[in-house]
N, C-alpha and C positions, 0 to 999 in steps of 0.2 A: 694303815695310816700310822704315820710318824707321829711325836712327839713335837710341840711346836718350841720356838726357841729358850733357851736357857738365860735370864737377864738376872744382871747384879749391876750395885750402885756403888760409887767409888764413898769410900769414907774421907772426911775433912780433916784427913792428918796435919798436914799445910796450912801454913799465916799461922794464927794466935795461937792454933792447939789445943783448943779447949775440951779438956775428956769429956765434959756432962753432952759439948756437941757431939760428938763422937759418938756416944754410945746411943745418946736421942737418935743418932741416923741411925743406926745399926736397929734398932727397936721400931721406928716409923717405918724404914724398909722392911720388916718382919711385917708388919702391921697390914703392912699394903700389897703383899703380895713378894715381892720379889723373892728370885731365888739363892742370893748370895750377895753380900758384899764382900768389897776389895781392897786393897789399897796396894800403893808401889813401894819400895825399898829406895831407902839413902842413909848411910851416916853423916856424911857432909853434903850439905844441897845448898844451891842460890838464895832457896826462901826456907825457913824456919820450919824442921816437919820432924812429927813425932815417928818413934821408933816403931818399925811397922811390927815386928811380933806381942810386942808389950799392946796394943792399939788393936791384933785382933781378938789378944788373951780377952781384954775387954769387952770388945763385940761378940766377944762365944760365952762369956759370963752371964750378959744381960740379955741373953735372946735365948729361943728354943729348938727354933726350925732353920734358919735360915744358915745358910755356908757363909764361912769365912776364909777366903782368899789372899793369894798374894799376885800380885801382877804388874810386876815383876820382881821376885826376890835375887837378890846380886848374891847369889850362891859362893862365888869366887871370893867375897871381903870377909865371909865367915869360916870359923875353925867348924870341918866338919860331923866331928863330933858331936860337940857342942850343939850345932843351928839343928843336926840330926834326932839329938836326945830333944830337942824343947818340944818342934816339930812331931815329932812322936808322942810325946807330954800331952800338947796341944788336944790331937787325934784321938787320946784315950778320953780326954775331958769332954769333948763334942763329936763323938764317934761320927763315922758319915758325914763331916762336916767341913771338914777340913781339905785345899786344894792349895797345890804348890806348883803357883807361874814363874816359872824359869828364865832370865837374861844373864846379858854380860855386859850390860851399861857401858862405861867406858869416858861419858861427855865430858864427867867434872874431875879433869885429873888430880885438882888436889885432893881429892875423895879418897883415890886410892894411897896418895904419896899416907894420908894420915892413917891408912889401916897398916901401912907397909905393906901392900901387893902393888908387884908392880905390874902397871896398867895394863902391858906388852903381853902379860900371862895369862892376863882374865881370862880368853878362848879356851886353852891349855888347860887348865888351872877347873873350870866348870866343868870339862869332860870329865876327868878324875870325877869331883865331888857329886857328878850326878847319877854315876854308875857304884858309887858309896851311896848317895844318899838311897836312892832304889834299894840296896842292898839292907842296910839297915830298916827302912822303915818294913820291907818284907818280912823284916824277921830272918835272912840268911847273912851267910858272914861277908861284912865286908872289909876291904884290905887296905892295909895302912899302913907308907912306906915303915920297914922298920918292925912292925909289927904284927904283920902277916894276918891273917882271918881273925876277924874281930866281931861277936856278936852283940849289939847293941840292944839295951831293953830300955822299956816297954816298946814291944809291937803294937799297935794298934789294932782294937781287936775291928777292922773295917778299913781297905784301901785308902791308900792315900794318893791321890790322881797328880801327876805329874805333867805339866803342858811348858810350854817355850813360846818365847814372844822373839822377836828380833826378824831380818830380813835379807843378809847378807849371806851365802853360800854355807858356808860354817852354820849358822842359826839355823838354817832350814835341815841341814843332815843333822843338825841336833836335836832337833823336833821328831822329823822322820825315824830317827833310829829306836831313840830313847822315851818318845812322848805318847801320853794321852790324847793331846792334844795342841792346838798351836794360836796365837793371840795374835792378831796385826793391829798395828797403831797408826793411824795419819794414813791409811789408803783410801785412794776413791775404791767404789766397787769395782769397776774393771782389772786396778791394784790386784785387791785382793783376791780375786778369781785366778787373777794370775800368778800368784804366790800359792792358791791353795790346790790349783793344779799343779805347780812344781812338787811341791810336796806330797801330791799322789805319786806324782813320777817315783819320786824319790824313794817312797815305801813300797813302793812295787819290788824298785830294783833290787831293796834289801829282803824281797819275800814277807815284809811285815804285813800283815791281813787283821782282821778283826776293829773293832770300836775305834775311832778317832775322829775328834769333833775339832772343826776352825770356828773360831771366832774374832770379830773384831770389839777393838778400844776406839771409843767413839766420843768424844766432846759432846754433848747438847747443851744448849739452852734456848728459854724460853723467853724473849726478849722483850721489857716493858711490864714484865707482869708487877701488880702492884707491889711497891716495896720494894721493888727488884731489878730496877730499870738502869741502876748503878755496875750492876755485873755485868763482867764481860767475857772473853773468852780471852785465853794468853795468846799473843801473837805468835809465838812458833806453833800456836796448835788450829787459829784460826780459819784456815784454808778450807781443812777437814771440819769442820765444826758442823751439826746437824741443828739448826735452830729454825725457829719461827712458831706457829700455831704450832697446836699439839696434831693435830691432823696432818700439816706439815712436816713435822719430824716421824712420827709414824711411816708417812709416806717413803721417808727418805730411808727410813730403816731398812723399809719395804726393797730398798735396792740390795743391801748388801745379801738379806734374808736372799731374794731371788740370785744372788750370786753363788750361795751355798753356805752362808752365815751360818753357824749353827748357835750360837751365844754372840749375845750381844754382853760388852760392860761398859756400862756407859758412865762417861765422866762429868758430872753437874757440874757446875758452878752454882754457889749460891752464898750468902755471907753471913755467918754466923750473927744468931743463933737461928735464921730463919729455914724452915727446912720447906722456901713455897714450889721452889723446882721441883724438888724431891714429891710433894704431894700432888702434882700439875700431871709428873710422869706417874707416877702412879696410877693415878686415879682416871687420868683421861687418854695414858700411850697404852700402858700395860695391859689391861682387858684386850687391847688390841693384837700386842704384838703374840700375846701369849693363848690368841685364837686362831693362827697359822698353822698351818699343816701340809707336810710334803706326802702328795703320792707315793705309791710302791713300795 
């Protein structure tokens, strides 16, 4: 018998930004089980959002057990030394704790116009830095135009699991080659079946074998609950959104799990400084979902 699924809860980086909410999640997910929180990367976004490394330094400060993620880091808008050393930094401070979800974003091109990369590169540009960062965070040399084999310290004394999110041709051979693992966002289940059998294909054909877990990013909410009847889900994310009773949502988990889900990360809504989704999933999905078990 298998391990049942791996869930993490997105952190309130997003709107007002308030660190005491921040780190309350990070500590109330501890609390109640969960395996990891998360958050996404932006330097320039539509809505106001804190800096995801400084935000998980945070969340690894005030907790003990629990993983802190990135999902999705835009690898391509940082210098990779730099994002390499912190990163590493990070992993020695929370050994075992630490997990780096990999994209190439792309949506908000003023984002990049203000890092200077240009937008065209990002694909290009994340290959390079993610067979660097691998390099680095292993502890072996990695190479840098100019500068040839470069060994980067501190290694972490404990892996640092690399996964990829995205869904286009490119995204997927970049999972497949270089990944731990792989994250879909906005799929029904049939979706993501169908993406996480490509990606078998995929690593077949490269001879990759051994450990590799898909999961999906998943909207929930709980709608009506008291206090909480004001939140909603954002419309580009809608569609996909897992809401209603917790039994409801449970169920609906229940699909992607049977499509070969192996981690769920699921993205609350909820409005500062209340954390009643957070405690609803908790305490009434989680015993649930984290009593699954695959045959064989």
């Amino acid at each position: 018998m298998n391990a049942g699924p791996h869930v993490s809860v997105v952190l309130p980086v997003m709107g007002p930004g308030d660190p005491g909410h921040i780190v309350a999640t990070a500590q109330a997910a501890e609390q109640l089980g969960f395996d990891a929180v998360w958050t996404g990367d932006h330097i320039h976004f539509h809505r106001p959002m804190m800096e995801s490394l400084v935000a998980l330094c945070f969340a690894a400060a005030r907790t003990e057990r629990i993983a802190v993620e990135w999902s999705v880091l835009l690898l391509a808008m940082r210098r990779l030394p730099v994002i390499a050393k912190q990163i590493a930094t990070l992993a020695c401070f929370a050994p075992g704790r630490v997990g780096v979800g990999i994209g190439v974003g792309g949506v908000y091109e003023d984002e990049w116009r203000l890092v200077g990369v240009p937008r065209a590169e990002r694909g290009r540009r994340t290959d390079v830095a993610v067979a660097q960062l691998r390099a680095a965070l292993d502890g072996t040399g990695a190479t840098f135009p100019g500068l040839g084999e470069v060994h980067l310290d501190p290694v972490p004394p404990r892996p640092v699991p690399l996964f990829f999110g995205g869904r286009r041709p490119a995204a997927l051979r970049r999972a497949a080659q270089h990944g731990d693992g792989w994250i879909g966002w906005l799929h029904s289940p049939a979706g993501f079946l169908a993406v996480r059998e490509a990606i078998a294909e995929l690593r077949a054909g490269l001879g990759r074998s051994g450990p590799f877990w898909s999961g999906i990013q998943v909207p929930v909410l709980f709608p009506g609950t008291a206090g909480h009847a004001e939140v909603t889900v954002p419309r580009d994310s809608e569609k996909y959104a897992v809401t209603g009773s917790p039994q409801e949502v449970a169920g609906r988990l229940r699909e992607y799990w049977d499509a070969g889900a192996d981690r769920f990360k699921l993205h609350i809504f909820d409005t500062p400084p209340g954390l009643g989704q957070l405690e609803i999933l908790g305490r009434e999905v989680l015993p649930e979902l984290h009593s699954w078990r695959r045959s064989g």
